[in-house]
N, C-alpha and C positions, 0 to 999 in steps of 0.2 A: 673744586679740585678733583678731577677723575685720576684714579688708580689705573682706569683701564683704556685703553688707546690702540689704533689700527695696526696691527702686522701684517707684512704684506707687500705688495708692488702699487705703486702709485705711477703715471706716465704723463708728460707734458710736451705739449705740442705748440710751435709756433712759428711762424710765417717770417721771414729774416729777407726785407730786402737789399740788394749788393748793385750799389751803383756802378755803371762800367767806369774802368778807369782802376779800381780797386784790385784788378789782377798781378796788379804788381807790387801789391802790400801784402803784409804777414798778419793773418787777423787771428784773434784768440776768446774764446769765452773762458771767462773767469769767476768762478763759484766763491764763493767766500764760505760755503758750507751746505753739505746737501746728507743728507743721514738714509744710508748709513752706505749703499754700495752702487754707485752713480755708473750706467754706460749712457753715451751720448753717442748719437749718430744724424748723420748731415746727408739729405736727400737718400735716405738710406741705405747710408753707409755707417759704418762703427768708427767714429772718429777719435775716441778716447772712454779711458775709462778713470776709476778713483775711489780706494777702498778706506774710510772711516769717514766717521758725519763729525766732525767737529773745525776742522781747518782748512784752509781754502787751495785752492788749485785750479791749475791752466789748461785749457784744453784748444790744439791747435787744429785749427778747421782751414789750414789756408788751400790746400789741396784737395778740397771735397764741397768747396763752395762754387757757386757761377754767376754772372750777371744774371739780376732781376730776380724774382723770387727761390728761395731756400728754404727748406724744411729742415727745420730740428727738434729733435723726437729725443726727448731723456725719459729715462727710464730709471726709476731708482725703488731700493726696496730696505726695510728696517728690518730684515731676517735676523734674526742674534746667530753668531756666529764665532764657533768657537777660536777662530782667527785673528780674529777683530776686535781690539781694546776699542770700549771697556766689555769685558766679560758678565760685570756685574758695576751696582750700584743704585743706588736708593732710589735714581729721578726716573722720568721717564722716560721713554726713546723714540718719541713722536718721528716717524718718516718723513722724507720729500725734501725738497727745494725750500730752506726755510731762512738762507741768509740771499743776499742781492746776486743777482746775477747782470756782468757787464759783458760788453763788445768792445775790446783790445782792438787797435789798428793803427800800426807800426808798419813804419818803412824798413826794408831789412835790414840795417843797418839801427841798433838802438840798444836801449840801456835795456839791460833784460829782467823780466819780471821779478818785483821787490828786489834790483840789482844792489842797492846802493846797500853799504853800512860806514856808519859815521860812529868813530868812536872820539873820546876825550881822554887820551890814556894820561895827561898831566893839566891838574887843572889849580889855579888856585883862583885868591880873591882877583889880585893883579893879571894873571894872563891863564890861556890855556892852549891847548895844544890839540887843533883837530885834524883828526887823520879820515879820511874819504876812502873806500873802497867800491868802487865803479864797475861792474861787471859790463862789458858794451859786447854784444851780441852782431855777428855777423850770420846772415842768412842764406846769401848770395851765395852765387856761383864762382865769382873772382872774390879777389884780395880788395879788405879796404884799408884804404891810407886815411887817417883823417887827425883830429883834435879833440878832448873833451876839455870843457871851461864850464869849471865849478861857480857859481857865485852862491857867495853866504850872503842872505839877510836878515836884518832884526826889525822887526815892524815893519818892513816895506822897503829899508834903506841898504847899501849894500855897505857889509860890513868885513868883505875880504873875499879874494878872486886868486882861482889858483888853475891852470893849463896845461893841461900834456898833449903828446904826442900820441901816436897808436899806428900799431898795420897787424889787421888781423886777416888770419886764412881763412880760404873759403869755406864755410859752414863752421867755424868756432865761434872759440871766444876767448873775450883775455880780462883781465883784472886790473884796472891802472888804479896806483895808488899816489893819492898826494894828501900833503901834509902842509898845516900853515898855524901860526902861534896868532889868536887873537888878543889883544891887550885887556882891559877891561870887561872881562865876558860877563856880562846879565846870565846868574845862575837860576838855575829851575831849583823850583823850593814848592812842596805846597804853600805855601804864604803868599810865595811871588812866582808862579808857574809861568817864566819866561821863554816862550819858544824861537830858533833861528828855522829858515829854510835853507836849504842846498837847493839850487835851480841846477839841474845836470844840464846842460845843453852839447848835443854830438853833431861834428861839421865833418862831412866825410867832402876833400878836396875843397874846402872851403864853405860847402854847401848845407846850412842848417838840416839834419834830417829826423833830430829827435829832441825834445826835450822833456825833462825828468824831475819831478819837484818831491822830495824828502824835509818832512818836518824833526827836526832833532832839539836837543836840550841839553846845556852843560851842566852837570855835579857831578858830583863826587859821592863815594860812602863807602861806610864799613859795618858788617856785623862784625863783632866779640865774641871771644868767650865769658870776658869778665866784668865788663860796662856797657854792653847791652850795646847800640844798634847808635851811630853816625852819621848824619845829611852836612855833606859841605862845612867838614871840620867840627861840625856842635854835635854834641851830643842829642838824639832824638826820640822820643815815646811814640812807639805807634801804638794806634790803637781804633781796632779797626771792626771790616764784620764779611763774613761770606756771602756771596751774590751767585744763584741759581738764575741763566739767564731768561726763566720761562713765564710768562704775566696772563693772567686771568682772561679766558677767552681765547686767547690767541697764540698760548702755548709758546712754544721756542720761536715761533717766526715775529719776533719785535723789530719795532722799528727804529729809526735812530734817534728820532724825538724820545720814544720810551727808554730806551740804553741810557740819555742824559738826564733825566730825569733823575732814575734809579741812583745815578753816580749822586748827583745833585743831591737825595734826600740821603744818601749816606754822612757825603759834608757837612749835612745842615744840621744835622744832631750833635756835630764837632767833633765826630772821627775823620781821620787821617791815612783810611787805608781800605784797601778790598781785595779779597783772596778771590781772587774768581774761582770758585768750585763747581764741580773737578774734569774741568776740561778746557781746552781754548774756548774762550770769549771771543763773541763779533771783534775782528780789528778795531770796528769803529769805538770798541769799547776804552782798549788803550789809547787813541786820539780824544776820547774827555777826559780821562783820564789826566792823559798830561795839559789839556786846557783847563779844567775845573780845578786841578793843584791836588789830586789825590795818589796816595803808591799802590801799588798792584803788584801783586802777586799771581804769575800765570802758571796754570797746573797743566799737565799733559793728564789725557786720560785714560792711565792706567790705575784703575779703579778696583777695589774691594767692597764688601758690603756683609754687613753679619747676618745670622742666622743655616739659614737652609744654603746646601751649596749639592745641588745637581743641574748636570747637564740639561740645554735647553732654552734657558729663562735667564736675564740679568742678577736672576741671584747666584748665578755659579761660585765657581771657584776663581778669584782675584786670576790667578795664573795656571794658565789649563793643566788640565790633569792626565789627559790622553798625550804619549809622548809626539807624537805624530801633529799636531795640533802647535808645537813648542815653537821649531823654525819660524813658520808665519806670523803667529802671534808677538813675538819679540821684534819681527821685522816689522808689524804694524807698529808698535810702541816708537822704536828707531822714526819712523816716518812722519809720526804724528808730532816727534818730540821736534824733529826738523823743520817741518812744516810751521808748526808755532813760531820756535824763534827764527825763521827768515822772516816773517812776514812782521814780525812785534819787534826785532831787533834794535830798532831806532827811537824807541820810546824811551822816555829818562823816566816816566812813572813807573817802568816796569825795575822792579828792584831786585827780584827772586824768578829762577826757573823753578818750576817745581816738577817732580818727576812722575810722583803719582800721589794716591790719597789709599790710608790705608791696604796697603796690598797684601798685608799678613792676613786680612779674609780671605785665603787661599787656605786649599787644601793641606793638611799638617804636611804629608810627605811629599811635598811638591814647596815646601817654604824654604828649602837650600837655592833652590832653583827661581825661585822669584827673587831671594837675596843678591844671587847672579846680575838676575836682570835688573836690579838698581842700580848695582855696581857701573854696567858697561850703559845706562842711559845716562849717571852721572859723570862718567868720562866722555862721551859722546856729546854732552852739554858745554863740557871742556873746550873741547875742540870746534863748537859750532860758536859758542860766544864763550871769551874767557874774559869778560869785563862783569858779568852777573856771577853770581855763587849761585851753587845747583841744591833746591831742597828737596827734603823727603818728607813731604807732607803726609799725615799721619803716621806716626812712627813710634807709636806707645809701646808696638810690644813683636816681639821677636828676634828684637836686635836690628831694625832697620835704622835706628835713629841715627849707627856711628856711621853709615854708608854716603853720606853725602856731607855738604858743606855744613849744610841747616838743618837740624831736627825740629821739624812741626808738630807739635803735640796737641790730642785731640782728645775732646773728654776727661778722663782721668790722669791720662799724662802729664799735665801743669805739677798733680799734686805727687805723682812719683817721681817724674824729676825736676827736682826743685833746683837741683846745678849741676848738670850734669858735664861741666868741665869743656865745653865746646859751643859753640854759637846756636844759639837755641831759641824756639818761639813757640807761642802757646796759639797753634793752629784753627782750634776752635775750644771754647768754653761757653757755660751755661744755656746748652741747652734746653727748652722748655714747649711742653705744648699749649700753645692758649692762642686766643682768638682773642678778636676786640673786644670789649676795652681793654680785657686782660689788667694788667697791677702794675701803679705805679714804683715801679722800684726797680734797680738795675741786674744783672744776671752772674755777678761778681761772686765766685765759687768754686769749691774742690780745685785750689791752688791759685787764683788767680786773685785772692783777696787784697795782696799785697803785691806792690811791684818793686821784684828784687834786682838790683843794679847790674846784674847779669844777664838779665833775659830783655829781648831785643822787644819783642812786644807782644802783643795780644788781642785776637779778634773772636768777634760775639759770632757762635751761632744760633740765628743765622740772620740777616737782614730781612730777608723778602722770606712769605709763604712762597711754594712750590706745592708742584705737582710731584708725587711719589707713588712708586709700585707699593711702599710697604705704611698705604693708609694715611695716619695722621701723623707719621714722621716729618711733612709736609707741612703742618699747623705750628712752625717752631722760629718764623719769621718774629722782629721786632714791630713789621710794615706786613700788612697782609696781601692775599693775591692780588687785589683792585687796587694797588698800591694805596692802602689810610694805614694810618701808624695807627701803632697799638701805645696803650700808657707808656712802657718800657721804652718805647722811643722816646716820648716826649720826657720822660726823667732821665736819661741819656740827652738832651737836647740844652733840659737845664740845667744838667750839672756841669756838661764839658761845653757849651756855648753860652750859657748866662742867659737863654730867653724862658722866659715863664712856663710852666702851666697850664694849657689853655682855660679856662671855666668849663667846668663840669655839666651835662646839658641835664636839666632834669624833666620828670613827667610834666606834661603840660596839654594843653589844648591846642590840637594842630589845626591853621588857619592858611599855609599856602605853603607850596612846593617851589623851590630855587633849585633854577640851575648856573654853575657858572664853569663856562669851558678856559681851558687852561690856556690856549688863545684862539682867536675868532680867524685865523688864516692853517691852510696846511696844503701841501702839494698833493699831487695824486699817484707820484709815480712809488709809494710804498716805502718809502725812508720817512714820509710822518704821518703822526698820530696828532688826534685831539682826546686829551682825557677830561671827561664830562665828571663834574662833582657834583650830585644831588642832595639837597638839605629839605628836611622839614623842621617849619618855623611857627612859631606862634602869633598873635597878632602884634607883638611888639617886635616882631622882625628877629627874634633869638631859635638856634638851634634846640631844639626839645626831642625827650629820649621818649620818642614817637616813630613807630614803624608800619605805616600802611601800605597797601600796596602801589606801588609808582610801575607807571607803565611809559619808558621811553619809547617815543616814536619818530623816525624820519618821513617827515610829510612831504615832503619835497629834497630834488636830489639827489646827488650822487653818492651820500654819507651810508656808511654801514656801521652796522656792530658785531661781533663775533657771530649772533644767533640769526645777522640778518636785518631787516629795518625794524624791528621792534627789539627792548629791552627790558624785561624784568625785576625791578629791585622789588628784594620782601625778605619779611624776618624769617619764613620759611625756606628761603632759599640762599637763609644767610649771607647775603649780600647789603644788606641793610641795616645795621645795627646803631642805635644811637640816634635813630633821626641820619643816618650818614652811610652815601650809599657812591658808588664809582664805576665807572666803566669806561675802556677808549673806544672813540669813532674815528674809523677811517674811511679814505673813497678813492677807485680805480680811476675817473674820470673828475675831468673839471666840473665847475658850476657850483652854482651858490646851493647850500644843504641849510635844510629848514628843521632841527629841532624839537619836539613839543613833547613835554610831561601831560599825564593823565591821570590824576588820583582822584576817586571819588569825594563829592564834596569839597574839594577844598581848590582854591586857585592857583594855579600852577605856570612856568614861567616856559616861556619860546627861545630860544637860543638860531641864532643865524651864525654859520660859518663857511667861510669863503676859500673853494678849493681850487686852487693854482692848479692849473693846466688845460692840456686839450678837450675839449666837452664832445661828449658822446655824440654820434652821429644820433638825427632826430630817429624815433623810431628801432631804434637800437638798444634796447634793455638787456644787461647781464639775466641773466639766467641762473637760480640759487640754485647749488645743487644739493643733493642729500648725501650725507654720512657713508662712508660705508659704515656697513657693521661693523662692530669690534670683535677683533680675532686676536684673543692675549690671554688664552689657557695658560696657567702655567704648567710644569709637569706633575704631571701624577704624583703624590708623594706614597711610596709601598711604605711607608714605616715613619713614627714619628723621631723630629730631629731638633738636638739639642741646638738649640739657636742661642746659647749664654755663651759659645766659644767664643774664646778674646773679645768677650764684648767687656765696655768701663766698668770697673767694678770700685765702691767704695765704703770707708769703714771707720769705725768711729777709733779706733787705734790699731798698729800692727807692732808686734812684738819683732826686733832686729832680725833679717833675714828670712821672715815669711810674710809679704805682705801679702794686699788684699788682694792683688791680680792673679795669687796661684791659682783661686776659687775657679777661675775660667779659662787657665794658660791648657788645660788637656795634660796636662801632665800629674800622673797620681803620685808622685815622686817629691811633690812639693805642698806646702799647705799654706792656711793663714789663722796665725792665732794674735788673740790681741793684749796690749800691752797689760801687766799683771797691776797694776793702776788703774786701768779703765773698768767705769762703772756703767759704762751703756753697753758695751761689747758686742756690737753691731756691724756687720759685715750686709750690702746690700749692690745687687749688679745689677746693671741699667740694661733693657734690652733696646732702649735708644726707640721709642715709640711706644705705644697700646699693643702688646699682642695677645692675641687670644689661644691662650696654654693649655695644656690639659693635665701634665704631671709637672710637679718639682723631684728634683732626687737630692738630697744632702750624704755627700761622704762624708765621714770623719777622720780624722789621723789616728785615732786611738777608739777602743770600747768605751763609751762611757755612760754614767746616767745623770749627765747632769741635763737642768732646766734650761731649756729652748724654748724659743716659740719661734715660726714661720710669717710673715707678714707680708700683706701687700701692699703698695702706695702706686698712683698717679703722677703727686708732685713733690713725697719728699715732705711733706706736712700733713699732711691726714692719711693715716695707715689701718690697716682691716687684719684684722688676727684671721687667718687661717687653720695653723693647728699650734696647738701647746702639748710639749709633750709629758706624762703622765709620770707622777711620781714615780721610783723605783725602776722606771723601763732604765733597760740597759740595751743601747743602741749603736752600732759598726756605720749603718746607713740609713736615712731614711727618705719612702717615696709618699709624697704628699698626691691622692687624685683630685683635681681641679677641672672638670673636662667644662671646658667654656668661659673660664673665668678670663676676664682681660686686665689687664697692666702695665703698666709699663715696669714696675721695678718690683722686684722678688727680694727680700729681707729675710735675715737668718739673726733672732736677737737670744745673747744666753742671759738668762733671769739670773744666776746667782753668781756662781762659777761659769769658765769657761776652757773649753777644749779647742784643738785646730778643726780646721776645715778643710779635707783636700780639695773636695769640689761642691760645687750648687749648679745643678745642671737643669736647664727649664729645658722642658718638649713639648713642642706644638707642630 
């Protein structure tokens, strides 16, 4: 996992042939996602442009195309830009072209892009009641008269047929709406993720000229304030985990065998949900979603991230800080929020908008103003779907949790609000850094030990390793980047789905290398993968916790790997741990891909895989190319910066009315002292990864001389005394020098007695 990655301009060029006959269709290229600020031009011409990298959009080429060959030339560049959610955030912000790009082509008369929404505004066991909203698109010059006819089916069969009129003017559009009461509706459940289609079909004077096929699902639900969260009348647990959508090697540009996958091994551990964080997901992600039977939660990305906040770099300020910067910024929020739910509207997985994640990592004086901006994305969620509730994903601290429908609590929030009197969810919990094999045991902690009949549910961070600007905040997956679970998956596996343990592999004498691919077919046009599992085994055919170096190769073939035809596993490059090592192969062109391991000494297996499609013309080799450099300075820092603001803070008790969070709220006006009971009296903030510090500074509420000591921990179990302080001193403040020490959590424990704490402030 690299921290560091290209900025910069990226350009793509390619040859578009245009049959004659096609001058009188409406053609459109459709991005599904291109990061982060996309102009397109057609035989060089500027034919559209599209500002944020996470959601998809249309771009009309019908006036700048010709018979026979076409040039389209995009140009796109990942500059951070003070405009442009997200401002900040932990991942990374790999440039370019990294979801599907199609060719739209529509007769001018037609259902207009992601036109349709289907809701279910009354549904029970016995009947429901679907309502269709059809947007039909005229493009013409004249008026068209025509008909649309809905047909619903279920499996294949048609399960109700509903028909309007229409005349729309030249160059509009109009919205016809119909409505029909199905009897017996097959409701969507995880359990039973039953899907209908809507087949749109548009007859302008009789004349077939479009048809439109919408997959939907009927339930019902409710969040609570006070018994928690409802699927189709029952009461229901979620419980769930966040999904970063970026995988080993190939960074944000997955593909959709990968996408199902990822959803797949969330199910299979016997959760029942995914936060997609913190941005739109591939579309394709909400269509397994709703076929594999799991809820989703989609987040818009207006994003926050703790520590250091200067202009320049994804660590800014959640919400810009120059006023001039404000307008546009909020209009990208607005656009992005739009974007998502037209294009996910139809999904029944999707059960939450969510608005942003954490945006109190914004600048102090500028946190009025980002409060603002929840406000009117949660009303403008309103208005765009009012069949979903709007959440405010991470929302622990500043007051954003009353701003929307749903408060999403992250880190420390489960344990400060344990009821906070409004429909509530614990966003993220027990986060950890570890790698394979990491510890059997689940991540269940600081409030989520218990589930109170009030809170709707609760998701693990985080599922999958990722790629991170801030290091090993990154190494906090249950499943690592080459997607192999870690222990913590499989004790999630056994305890919420009842499948074993695997056996434990131990040292042994390595005797052959096995490969087995996840299947032996995959197409070439970049929607699949094949993920390769390598094993070293003993002579009795068992996996043994043996790491040599294995060298994958495509001997033949069209097959690739992120680095090219060759692939690396080794305990050096951490990729191999356990005897157990992963990687996907993909390939641009047809033909059979030939496989083969190479480990010294031992025998090792050939794998063949059969790739669907066109085969390269003879003589015709891709060409690898090379990297550019990495250009991802971040800025200069003039001065060290307290990176403990509102980061999670926790404590072995809080005396009524000052708890552990004043330690890092910035405000010296408040403190945290612990309860006059409590015999640990330990106050400890998470700076949410390893950083490498140089000062602590502890305020206190009062002079005092009582016995302290300073401490560090990694995980929360093993801690390193730093400084104790000395009989008799009599202390206001103290600054602890650390220049290099790294950590993740900074501890403040009083030995005998105890006084308040205004603040604990870490500088790096």
């Amino acid at each position: 996992m690299e921290k560091q990655f290209y900025i910069g301009y990226g350009c793509y060029r390619k040859w578009l042939q245009i049959e004659t006959g096609f001058d009188t269709k409406k053609l459109y290229l459709e991005f599904q996602a291109s990061f982060q600020d996309t102009e397109v031009y057609v035989n060089g011409e500027l034919a559209g442009t599209h500002r944020g990298g996470y959601t998809a959009f249309l771009i009309d080429i019908t006036s700048f195309v010709r018979p026979g060959a076409n040039l389209i030339f995009v140009r796109v560049n990942n500059l951070w830009n003070a405009r442009i959610a997200p401002r900040g955030g932990e991942h990374v912000f790999n440039g370019g072209i990294y979801r599907d790009v199609s060719l739209i082509v529509k007769e001018n008369v037609h259902v207009a892009w992601y036109g349709t929404r289907v809701t279910t505004p009354e549904v029970s066991a016995g009947r429901a009641r679907i309502v269709a909203e059809t947007e039909v698109e005229n493009t013409s010059f004249v008026q068209a008269d025509g008909r649309l006819e809905s047909i619903l089916l279920y499996k294949g069969e048609e399960a109700g047929r509903m028909e309007s009129a229409f005349s729309i003017a030249p160059k509009n559009m109009t919205k016809v709406v119909q409505e029909q009461f199905l009897a017996d509706p097959q409701l969507w459940h995880p359990d039973t993720p039953n899907l209908y289609t809507m087949v749109s079909r548009v007859y302008v004077d009789d004349v077939p000229v479009d048809t439109y096929e919408t997959e939907f699902g009927i339930r019902y639900f409710e969040f609570t304030a006070d018994k928690g969260f409802f699927l189709n009348g029952e009461h229901y647990d979620i419980h769930g985990a966040n999904v970063h959508q970026d995988q080993a090697g190939w960074s944000d540009a997955v593909t959709h065998t990968a996408i199902a996958r990822d959803i797949a091994m969330v199910k299979e551990c016997g959760m029942n949900f995914i936060r997609g964080s913190h941005y739109p997901h591939h579309p394709y992600f909400a269509e397994e979603c709703d076929r594999q039977g799991i809820l989703f939660w989609s987040e818009n990305c207006f994003w926050g991230t703790g520590g250091v906040k200067e202009e320049g770099y994804w660590t800014a300020s959640g919400y810009p800080v120059n006023e001039e910067d404000e307008e546009e910024f909020e209009a990208s929020c607005m656009q992005t929020l739009s974007e998502m739910i037209r294009v996910n509207r139809n999904h029944p997985s999707i059960i939450v908008w969510s608005m942003c994640n954490e945006p109190f990592f914004s600048a102090l004086d500028v946190l009025d103003k980002a409060r603002a901006l929840v406000r009117k994305l949660v009303e403008y969620s309103h208005v765009l779907d009012d069949s979903r509730p709007a959440a405010v994903g991470g929302a622990q601290r500043g007051g954003f949790d009353t701003l929307g429908d749903i408060a999403g609590y992250n880190g420390d929030g489960a344990s400060i609000f344990l009821n906070p009197g409004f429909p509530n969810f614990v966003s993220e919990y027990g986060s950890s850094v570890l790698d394979r094999p990491g510890e059997f045991i689940h991540r269940y902690r600081d409030g989520v030990e218990e589930d109170y009949p009030w809170r709707s549910g609760k998701c693990l961070w985080c599922a999958f390793h990722h790629g991170s600007i801030l290091g090993n905040m990154g190494h906090m997956g249950m499943i690592d980047y080459y997607r192999l679970p870690l222990d913590t998956w499989y004790w999630y596996r056994e305890n919420l789905a009842g499948v074993p343990r695997p056996v434990i592999p131990k040292k042994g004498v390595p005797h052959r290398v096995r490969l087995t691919p996840g299947s032996h077919t995959m197409k070439c046009d970049g929607t699949e993968d094949v993920k390769i599992v390598a094993e070293v085994l003993n002579e009795e055919g068992e996996r043994i916790d043996c790491n040599p170096q294995i060298e994958l190769t495509v001997v033949s073939g069209p097959g690739r790997f992120p680095t090219g035809k060759n692939f690396i596993l080794s305990s050096g490059k951490e990729n191999l741990i356990q005897g157990l090592g992963a990687i996907t192969l993909r390939a641009y062109d047809g033909g059979e891909t030939v496989v083969h391991a190479v480990c010294e000494g031992l025998l090792c297996d050939e794998i063949r895989i059969r790739v669907l499609g066109e085969e390269a013309p003879e003589g015709c080799a891709r060409v690898e190319l090379q990297p550019p450099p990495y250009v991802c300075d971040e800025p200069k820092r003039r001065s060290l910066d307290n990176i403990a603001i509102n980061r999670p803070v926790f404590c072995t008790s809080a005396e009524e009315g000052h708890p552990a969070r004043n330690v890092t709220n910035g405000d010296m006006k408040t403190c945290w002292r612990p309860a006059e009971e409590d015999t640990e009296r330990m106050v400890l903030v998470d700076l949410e990864g390893t950083k490498e510090i140089q000062s602590v500074v502890v305020v206190f509420a009062e002079v005092t001389n009582a016995d302290y000591e300073i401490l560090l921990t990694d995980d929360r179990k093993t801690y390193r005394s730093v400084y104790i302080s000395e009989k008799a001193n009599i202390d206001n403040f103290l600054t602890v020098h650390l220049p290099g020490e790294k950590t993740r959590y900074v501890c403040v424990r009083f030995l005998e007695r105890a006084v308040g704490v205004y603040k604990v402030e870490v500088f790096a």
